[in-house]
LUMZA-629351 format. One line per field, with one value per residue: x, z, y of N, C-alpha, C in turn; residue number from 1; residue in three letters. Coordinates in pm, whole numbers. Layout:
BEGIN
n.xx = [X ...]
n.zz = [Z ...]
n.yy = [Y ...]
ca.xx = [X ...]
ca.zz = [Z ...]
ca.yy = [Y ...]
c.xx = [X ...]
c.zz = [Z ...]
c.yy = [Y ...]
nr = [NUM ...]
rest = [ALA ...]
! end
This chain:
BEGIN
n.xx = [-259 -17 184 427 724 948 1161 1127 1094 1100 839 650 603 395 166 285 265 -24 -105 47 -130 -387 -328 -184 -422 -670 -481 -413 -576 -764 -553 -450 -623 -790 -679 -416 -320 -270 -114 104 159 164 428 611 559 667 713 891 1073 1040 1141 1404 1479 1394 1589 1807 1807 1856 2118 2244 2365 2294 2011 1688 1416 1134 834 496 368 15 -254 -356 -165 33 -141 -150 13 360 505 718 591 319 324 384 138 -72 61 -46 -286 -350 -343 -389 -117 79 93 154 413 801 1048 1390 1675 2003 2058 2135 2321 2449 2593 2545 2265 1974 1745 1377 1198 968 689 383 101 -217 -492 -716 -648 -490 -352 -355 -132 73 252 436 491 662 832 970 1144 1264 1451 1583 1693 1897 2019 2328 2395 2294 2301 2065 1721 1558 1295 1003 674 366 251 -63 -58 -237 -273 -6 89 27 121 374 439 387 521 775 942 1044 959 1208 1257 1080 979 890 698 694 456 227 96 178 198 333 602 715 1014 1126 1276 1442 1649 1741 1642 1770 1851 1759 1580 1389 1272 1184 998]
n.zz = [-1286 -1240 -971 -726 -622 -368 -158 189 510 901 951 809 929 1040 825 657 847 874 593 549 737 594 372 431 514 322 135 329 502 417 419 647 865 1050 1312 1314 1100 1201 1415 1319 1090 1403 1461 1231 1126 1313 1516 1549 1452 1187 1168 1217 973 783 839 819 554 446 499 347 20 -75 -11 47 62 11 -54 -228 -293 -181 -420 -370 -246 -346 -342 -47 204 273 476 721 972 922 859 1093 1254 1144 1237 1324 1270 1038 821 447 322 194 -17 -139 -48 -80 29 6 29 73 -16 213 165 -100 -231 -479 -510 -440 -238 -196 72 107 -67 -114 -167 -80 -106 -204 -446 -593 -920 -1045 -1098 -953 -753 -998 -1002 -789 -774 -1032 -958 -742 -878 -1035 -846 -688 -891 -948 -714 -732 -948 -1037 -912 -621 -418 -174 -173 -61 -135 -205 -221 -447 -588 -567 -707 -903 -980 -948 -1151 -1369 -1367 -1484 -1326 -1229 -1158 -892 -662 -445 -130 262 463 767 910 967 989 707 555 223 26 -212 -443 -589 -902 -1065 -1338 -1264 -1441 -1676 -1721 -1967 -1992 -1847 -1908 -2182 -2126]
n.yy = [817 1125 1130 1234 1121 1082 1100 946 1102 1166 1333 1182 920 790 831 656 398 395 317 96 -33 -50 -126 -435 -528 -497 -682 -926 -991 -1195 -1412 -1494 -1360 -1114 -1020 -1154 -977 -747 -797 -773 -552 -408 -443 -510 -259 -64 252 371 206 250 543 463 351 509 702 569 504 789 832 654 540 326 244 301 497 580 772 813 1044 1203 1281 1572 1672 1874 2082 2177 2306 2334 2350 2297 2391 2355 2095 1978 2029 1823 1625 1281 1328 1157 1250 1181 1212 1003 814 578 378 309 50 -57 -238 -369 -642 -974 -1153 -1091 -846 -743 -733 -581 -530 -523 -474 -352 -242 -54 33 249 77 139 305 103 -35 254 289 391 204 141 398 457 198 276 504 396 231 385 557 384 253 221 116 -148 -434 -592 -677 -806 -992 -1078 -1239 -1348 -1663 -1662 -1373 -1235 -996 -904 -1055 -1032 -767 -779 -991 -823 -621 -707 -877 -1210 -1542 -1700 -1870 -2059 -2072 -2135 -1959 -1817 -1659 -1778 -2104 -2340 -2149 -2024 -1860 -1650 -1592 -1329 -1172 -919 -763 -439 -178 12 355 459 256 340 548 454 321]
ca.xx = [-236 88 215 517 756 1017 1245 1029 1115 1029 695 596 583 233 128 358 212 -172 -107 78 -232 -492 -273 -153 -576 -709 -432 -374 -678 -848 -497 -390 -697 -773 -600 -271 -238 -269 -18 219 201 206 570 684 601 691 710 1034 1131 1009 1208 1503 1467 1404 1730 1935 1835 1855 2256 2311 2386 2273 1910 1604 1274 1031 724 468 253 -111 -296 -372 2 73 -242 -153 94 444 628 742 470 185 299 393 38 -128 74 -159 -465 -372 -411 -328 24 94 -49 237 573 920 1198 1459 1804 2082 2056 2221 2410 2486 2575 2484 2159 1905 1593 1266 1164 836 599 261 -21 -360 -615 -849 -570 -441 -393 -361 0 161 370 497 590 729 935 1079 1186 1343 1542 1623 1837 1942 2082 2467 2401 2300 2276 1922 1617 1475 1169 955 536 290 211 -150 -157 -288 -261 90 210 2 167 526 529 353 668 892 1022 1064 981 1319 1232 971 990 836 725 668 351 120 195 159 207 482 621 756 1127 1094 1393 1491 1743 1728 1608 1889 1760 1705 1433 1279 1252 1097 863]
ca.zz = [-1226 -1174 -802 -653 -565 -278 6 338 676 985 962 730 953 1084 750 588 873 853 431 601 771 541 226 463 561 243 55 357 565 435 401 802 923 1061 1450 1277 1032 1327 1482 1211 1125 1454 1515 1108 1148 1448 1442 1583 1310 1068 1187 1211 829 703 900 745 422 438 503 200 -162 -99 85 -24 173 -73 -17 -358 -212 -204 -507 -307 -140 -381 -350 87 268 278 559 842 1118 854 854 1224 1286 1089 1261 1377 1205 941 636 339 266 177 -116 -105 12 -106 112 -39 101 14 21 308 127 -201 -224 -576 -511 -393 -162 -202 147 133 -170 -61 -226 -15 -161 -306 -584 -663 -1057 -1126 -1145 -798 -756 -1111 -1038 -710 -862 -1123 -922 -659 -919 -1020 -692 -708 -1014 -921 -596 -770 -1083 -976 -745 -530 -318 -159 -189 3 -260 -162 -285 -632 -601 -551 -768 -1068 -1016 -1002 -1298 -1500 -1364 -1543 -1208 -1273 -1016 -929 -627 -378 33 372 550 930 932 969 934 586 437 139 -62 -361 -447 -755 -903 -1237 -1319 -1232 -1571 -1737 -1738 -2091 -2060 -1764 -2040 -2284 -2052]
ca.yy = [947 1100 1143 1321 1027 1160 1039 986 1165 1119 1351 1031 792 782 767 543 294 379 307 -43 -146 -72 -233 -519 -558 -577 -811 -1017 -1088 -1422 -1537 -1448 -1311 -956 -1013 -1160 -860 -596 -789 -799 -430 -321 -546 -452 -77 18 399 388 103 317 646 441 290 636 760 475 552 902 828 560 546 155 236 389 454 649 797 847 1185 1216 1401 1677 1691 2002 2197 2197 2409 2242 2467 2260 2379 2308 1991 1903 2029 1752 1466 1225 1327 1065 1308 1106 1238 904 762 447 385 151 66 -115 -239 -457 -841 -961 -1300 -1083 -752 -665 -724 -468 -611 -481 -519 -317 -158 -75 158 242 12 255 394 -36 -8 320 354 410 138 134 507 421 112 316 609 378 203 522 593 247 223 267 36 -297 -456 -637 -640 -889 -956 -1183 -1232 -1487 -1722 -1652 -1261 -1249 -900 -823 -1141 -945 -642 -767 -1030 -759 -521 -749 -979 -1325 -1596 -1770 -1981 -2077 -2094 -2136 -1833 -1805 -1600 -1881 -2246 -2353 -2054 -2013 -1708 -1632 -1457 -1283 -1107 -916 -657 -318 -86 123 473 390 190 385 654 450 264]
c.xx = [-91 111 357 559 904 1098 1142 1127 1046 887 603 569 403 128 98 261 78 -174 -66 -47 -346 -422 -270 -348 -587 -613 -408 -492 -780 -707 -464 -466 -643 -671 -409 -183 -188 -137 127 239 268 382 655 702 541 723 897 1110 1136 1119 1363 1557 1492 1547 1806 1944 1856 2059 2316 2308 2298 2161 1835 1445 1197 913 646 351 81 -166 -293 -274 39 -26 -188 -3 243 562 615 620 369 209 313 199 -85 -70 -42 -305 -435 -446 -351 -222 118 11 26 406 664 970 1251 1623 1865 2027 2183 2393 2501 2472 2576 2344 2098 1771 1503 1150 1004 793 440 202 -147 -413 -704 -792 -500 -457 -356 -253 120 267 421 598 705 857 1040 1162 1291 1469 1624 1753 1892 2052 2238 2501 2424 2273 2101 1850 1550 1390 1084 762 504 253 34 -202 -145 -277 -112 177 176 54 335 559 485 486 777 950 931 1050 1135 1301 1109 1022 914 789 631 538 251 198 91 180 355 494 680 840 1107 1243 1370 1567 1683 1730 1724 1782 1693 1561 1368 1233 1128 998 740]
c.zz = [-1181 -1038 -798 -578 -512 -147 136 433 760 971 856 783 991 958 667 716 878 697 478 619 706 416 308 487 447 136 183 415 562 398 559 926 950 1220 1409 1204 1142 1367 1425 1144 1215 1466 1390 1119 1224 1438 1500 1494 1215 1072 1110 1052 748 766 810 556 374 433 394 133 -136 -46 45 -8 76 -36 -155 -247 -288 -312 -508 -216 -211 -400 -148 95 328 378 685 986 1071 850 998 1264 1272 1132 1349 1340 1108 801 552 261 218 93 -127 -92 -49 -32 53 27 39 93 118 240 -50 -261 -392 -573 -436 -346 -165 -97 161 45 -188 -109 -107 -135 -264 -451 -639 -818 -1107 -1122 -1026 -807 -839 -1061 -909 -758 -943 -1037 -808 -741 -1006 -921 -662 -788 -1021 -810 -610 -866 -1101 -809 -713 -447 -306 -137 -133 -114 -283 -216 -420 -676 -623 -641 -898 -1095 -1045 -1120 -1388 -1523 -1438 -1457 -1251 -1115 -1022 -789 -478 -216 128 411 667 971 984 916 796 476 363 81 -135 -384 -603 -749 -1064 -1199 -1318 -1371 -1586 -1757 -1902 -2105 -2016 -1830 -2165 -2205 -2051]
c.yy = [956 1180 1156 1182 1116 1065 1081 1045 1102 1187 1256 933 729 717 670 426 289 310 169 -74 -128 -187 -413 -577 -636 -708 -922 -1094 -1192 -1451 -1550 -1398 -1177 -897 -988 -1028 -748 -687 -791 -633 -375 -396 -461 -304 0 146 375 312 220 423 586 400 389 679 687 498 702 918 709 550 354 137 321 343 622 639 834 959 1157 1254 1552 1767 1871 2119 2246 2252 2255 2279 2297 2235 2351 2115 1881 1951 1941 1605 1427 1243 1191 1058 1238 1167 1113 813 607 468 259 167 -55 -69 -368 -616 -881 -1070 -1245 -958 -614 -675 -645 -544 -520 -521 -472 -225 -194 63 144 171 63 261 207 -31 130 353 356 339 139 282 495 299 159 415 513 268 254 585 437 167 218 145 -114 -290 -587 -633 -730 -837 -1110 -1148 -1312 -1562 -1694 -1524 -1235 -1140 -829 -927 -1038 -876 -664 -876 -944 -640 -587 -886 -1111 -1439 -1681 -1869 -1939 -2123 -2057 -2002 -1858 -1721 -1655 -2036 -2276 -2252 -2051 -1846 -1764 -1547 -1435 -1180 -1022 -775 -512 -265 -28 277 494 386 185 481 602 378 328]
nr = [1 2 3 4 5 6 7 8 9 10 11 12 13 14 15 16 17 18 19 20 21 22 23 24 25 26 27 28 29 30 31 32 33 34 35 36 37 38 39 40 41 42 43 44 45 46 47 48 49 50 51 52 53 54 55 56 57 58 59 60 61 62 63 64 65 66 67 68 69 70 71 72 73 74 75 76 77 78 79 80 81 82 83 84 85 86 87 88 89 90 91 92 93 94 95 96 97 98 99 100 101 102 103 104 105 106 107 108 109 110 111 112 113 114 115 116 117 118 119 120 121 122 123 124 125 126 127 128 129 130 131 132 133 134 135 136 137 138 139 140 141 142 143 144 145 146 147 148 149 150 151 152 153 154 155 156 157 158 159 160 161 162 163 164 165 166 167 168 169 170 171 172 173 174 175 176 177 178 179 180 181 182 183 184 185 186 187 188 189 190 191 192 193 194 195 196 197]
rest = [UNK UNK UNK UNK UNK UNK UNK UNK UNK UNK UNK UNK UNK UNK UNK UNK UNK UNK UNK UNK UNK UNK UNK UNK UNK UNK UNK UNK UNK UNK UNK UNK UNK UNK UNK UNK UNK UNK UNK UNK UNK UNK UNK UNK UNK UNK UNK UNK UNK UNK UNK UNK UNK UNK UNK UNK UNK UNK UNK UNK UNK UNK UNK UNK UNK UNK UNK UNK UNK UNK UNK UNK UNK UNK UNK UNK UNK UNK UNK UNK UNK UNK UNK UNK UNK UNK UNK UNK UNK UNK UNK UNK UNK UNK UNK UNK UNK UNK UNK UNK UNK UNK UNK UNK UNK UNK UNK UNK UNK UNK UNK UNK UNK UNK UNK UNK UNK UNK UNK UNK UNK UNK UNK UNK UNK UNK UNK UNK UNK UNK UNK UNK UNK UNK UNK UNK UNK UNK UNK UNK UNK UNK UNK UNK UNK UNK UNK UNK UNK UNK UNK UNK UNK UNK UNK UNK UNK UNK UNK UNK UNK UNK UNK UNK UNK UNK UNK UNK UNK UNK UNK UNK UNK UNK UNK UNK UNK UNK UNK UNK UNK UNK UNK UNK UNK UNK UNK UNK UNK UNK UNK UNK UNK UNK UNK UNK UNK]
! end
């Protein structure tokens, strides 16, 4: 299915983090349990984090915080007060979100700090369209894209070696003791061969 991929705002945030803690639920909780995830959302996306993320990218050629819209996003009323009226209900205006930012140690590279679909829709396309569209606005910034995975989700390794990303090395992560991740990298598409994809 295709979905309406767009630069988030702030009237996104609510969503963007309800779509966090259900995605972060089901891929993380038998590796972290269900306490740790809550507490790792609420810390990661903080609404005020969030605001601030969307602000920063809203001001950089080198930053890019995408929102992929609901199904139903273009059948509903898109004015301003239709949509401040609906904060906090936690209508699904948010079907998944990227944010991507530069690598701190290497500034052709582009980090892929967060790409998350609701659960329900996993498979049918989202992230792919999200992926392409944010290396899309990207494309000028860096000449590849990094990211890091728990070694643990089976779900999110499937989706990025089938995207093309390559594992290139393996490390610790602080979430839990014992746990590792996984940096995966590969170059950013030429509009090319987001065309023929």
């Amino acid at each position: 299915m295709s979905r309406a991929v767009r630069p988030a705002t702030r009237d996104d945030v609510w969503t963007i983090h309800q779509t966090a803690r259900e995605s972060w639920h089901a891929a993380y909780d038998e590796i972290l349990g269900s306490d740790r995830v809550d507490e790792v959302v609420d810390d990661w996306y903080a609404i005020g984090d969030l605001e601030s993320s969307i602000d920063g990218a809203s001001k950089r050629a080198d930053v890019a915080f995408l929102v992929a819209e609901s199904a139903d996003d273009g059948a509903r009323a898109n004015s301003a007060d239709d949509r401040a009226d609906r904060i906090g209900e936690f209508d699904r205006e948010c079907a998944g979100f990227a944010h991507a930012v530069p690598w701190p140690e290497d500034p052709a590279v582009g980090y892929l700090a967060r790409l998350y679909v609701t659960p329900e829709i996993w498979g049918e396309g989202t992230g792919t369209q999200l992926l392409t569209r944010l290396e899309a606005d990207l494309e000028d910034a860096f000449d590849r894209l990094r990211l890091a995975v728990l070694a643990a989700n089976d779900v999110g390794i499937a989706f990025y070696e089938s995207a093309g990303f390559e594992r290139v090395a393996t490390r610790k992560n602080d979430l839990a003791a014992g746990l590792k991740e996984y940096v995966y990298e590969r170059p950013i598409a030429s509009a090319d061969e987001r065309d023929s994809g």
